[in-house]
C-alpha positions in Angstrom: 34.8 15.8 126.6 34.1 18.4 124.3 34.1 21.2 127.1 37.4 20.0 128.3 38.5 20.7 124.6 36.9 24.6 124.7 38.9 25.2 128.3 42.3 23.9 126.6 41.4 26.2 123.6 40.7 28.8 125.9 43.6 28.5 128.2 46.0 28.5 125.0 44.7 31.5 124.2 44.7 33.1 127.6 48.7 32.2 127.7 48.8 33.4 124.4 47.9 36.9 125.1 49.6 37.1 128.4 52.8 36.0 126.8 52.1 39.1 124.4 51.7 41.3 126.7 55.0 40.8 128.3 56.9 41.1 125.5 55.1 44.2 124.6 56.0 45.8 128.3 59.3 44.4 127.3 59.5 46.3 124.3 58.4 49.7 126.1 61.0 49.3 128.6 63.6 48.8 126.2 62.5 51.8 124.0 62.1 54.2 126.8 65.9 52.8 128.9 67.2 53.6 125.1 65.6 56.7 124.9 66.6 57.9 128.2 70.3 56.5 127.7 69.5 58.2 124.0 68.9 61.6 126.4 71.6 61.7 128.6 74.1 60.8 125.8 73.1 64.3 123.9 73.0 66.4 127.5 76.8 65.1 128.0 77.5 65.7 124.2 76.2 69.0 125.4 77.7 69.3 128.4 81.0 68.7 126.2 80.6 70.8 123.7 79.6 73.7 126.5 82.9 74.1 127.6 84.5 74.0 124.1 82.2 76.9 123.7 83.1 78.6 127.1 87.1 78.5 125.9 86.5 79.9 122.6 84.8 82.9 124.6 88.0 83.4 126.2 90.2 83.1 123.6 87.8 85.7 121.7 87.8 88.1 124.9 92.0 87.2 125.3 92.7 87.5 121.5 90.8 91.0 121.6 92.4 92.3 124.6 95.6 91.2 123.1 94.9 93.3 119.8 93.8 96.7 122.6 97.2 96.4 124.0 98.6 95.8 120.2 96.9 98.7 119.0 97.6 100.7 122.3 101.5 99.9 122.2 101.4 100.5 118.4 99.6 104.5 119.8 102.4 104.9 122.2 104.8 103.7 119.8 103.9 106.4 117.5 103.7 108.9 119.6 107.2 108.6 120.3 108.3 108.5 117.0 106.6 111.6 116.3 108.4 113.0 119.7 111.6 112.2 118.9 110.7 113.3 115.2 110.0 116.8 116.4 113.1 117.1 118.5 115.0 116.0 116.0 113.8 118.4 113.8 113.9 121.3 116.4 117.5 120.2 117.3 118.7 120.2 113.3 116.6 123.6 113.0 119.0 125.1 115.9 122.0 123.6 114.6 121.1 125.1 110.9 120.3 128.7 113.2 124.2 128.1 115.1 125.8 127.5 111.7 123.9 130.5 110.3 125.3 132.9 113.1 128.4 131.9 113.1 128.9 132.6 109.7 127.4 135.3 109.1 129.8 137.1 111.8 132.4 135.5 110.2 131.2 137.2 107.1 130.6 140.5 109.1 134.1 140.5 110.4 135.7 139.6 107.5 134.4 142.5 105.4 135.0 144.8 108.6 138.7 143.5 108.3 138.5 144.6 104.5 137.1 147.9 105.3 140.3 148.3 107.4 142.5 147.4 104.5 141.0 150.3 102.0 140.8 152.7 104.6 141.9 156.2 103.8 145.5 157.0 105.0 145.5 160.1 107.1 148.5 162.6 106.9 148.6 164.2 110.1 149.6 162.0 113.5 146.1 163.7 115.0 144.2 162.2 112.1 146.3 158.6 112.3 145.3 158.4 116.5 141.4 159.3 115.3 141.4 156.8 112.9 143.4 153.9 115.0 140.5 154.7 117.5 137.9 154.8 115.3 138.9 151.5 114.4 139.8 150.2 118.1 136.2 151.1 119.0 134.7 149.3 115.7 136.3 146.6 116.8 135.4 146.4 120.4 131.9 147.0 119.6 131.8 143.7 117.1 133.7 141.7 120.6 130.9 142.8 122.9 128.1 141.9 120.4 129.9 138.0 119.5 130.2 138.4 123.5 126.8 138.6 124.0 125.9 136.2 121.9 127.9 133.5 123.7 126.6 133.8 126.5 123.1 133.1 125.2 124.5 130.3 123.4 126.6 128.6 126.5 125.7 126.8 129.4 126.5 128.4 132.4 129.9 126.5 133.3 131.0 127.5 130.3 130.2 130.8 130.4 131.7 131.3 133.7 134.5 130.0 132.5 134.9 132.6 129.0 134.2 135.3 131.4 137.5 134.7 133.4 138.9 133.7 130.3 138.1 137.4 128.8 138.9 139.2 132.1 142.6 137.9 131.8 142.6 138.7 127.8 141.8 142.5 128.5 144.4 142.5 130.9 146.8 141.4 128.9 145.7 143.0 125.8 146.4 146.2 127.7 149.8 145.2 128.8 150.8 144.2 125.3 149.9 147.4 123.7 151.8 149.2 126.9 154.8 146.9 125.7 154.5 147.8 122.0 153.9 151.6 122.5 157.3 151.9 125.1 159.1 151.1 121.9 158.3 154.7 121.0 158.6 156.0 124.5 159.0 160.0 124.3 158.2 160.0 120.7 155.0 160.9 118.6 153.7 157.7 117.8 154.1 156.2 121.1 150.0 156.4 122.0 149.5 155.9 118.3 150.9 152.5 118.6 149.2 151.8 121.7 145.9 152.5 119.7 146.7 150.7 116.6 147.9 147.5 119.0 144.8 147.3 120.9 143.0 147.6 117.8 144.9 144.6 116.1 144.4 142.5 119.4 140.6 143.0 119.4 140.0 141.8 116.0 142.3 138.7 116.7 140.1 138.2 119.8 136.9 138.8 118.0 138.0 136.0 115.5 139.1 133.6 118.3 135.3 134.3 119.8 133.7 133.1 117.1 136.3 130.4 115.6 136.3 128.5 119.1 132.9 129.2 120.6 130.4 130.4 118.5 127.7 127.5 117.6 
């Protein structure tokens, strides 16, 4: 009787501990399916958070190729400026030069023409015809210097055209001082006139010149 007592004791105890033990392989299973679901809950966080990452990259990469074009626009940009700054400032420099020229021969004929007006008067017809030529040749010199000028200043259709333009003027310079001197046909003054009128005429055109096409 009493053994039968000791195997029941003993057999409690034996179910006892095998009962523990599952629940302690239990427990380990649970902890390490927790820590493993524990584990591949932080690699997806990561896996998430990698390509957060990855597009900030780009954005860094686009927003810094973004501020190279920026700052390579803002170069060209600039450079224009300054382009269009220095032609600007050539093409007022050359306008400020045209201006000057053409007043300064408007200056130099002007006090030619008032050089003419305080002239000496000559007595003799000899000395009037020297002096009428004298003048005539003063001021076809000043027509062949603004001449000149133009065509450095003109463009070549332009040009071409003032230099038929000045062919016919000569022409009929000529013609007019023939008209005026035939008023005096015979007499003494008739080649003074024609002088003195060919004089008149080139000053007018000298005037015109620089008046019309002078810059």
């Amino acid at each position: 009787m009493k053994n039968q007592r000791i195997m029941i004791v003993l057999l409690g105890v034996i179910f006892l501990l095998i009962t523990a033990c599952g629940n302690s392989s239990e427990e380990s299973n649970t902890a390490q399916d927790n820590g493993d679901s524990n584990s591949n809950s932080s690699s997806a966080q990561n896996e998430t958070q990698n390509p957060s990452d990855t597009s900030t990259d780009e954005d860094s990469a686009q927003d810094s190729s973004s501020n190279d074009r920026s700052t390579e626009e803002n170069e060209q940009q600039t450079g224009t400026d300054e382009t269009q700054n220095e032609e600007s400032a050539k093409s007022t420099e050359e306008n400020q030069a045209s201006e000057k020229t053409k007043k300064e021969y408007l200056d130099k004929l002007n006090a030619m023409e008032e050089e003419d007006k305080h002239a000496e008067a000559k007595d003799t017809m000899v000395e009037m015809e020297e002096q009428e030529q004298e003048r005539f040749e003063k001021w076809d010199d000043a027509l062949n210097e603004i001449y000149g000028v133009l065509q450095e200043q003109l463009g070549k259709e332009e040009m071409e055209k003032l230099r038929e333009e000045q062919r016919d003027w000569v022409q009929q310079r000529d013609e007019e001082a023939k008209k005026a001197s035939l008023k005096y046909e015979g007499g003494t003054t008739e080649s003074l006139e024609y002088i003195a009128t060919q004089a008149s005429l080139t000053k007018e055109r000298a005037y015109f010149l620089v008046a019309h096409y002078m810059k």
